[in-house]
C-alpha positions as CSV (number, residue, x, y, z in Angstrom):
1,X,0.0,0.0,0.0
2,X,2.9,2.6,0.9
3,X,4.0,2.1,-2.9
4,X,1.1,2.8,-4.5
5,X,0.2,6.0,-2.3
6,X,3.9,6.8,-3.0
7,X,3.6,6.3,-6.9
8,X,0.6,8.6,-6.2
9,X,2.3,11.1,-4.5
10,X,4.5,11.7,-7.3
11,X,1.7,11.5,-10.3
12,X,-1.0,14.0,-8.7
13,X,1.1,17.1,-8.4
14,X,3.1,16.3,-11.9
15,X,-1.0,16.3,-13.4
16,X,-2.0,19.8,-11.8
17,X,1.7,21.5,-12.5
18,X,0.5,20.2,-16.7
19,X,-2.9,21.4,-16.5
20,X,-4.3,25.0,-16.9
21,X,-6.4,25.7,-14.7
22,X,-7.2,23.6,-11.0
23,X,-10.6,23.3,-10.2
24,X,-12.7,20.8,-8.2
25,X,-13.4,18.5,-11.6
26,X,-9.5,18.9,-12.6
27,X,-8.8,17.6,-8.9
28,X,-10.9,14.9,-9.2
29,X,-9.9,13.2,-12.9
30,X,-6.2,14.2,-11.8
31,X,-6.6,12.0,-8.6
32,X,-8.3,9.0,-10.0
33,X,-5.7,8.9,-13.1
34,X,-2.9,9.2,-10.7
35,X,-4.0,6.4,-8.8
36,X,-5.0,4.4,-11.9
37,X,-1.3,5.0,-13.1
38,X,0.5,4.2,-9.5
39,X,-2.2,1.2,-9.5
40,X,-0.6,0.0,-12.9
41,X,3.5,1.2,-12.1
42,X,3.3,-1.2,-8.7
43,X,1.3,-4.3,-10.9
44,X,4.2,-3.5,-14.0
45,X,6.8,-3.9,-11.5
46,X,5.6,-7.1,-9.4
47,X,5.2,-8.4,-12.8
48,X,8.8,-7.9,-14.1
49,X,9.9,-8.8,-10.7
50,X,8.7,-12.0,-9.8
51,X,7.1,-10.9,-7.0
């Protein structure tokens, strides 16, 4: 779990420094994809590591 929020922790704030303008819909999409992509960077690298 402390992987993923990390992975997170590093995908939200690079999302709102990209977009325009920050609003409550912008916060929103920006944290579901940054969990969707720390979701997939911790499942890409169990996968290439064996577990």
């Amino acid at each position: 779990m402390g992987e993923i929020l990390a992975w997170w922790a590093v995908l939200a704030p690079l999302w709102l420094v990209l977009i325009s303008a920050v609003g409550t819909r912008e916060l929103v999409v920006g944290g579901s994809a940054a969990l969707i992509g720390a979701l997939a960077a911790w499942g890409t690298r169990r996968a290439v590591s064996g577990w």
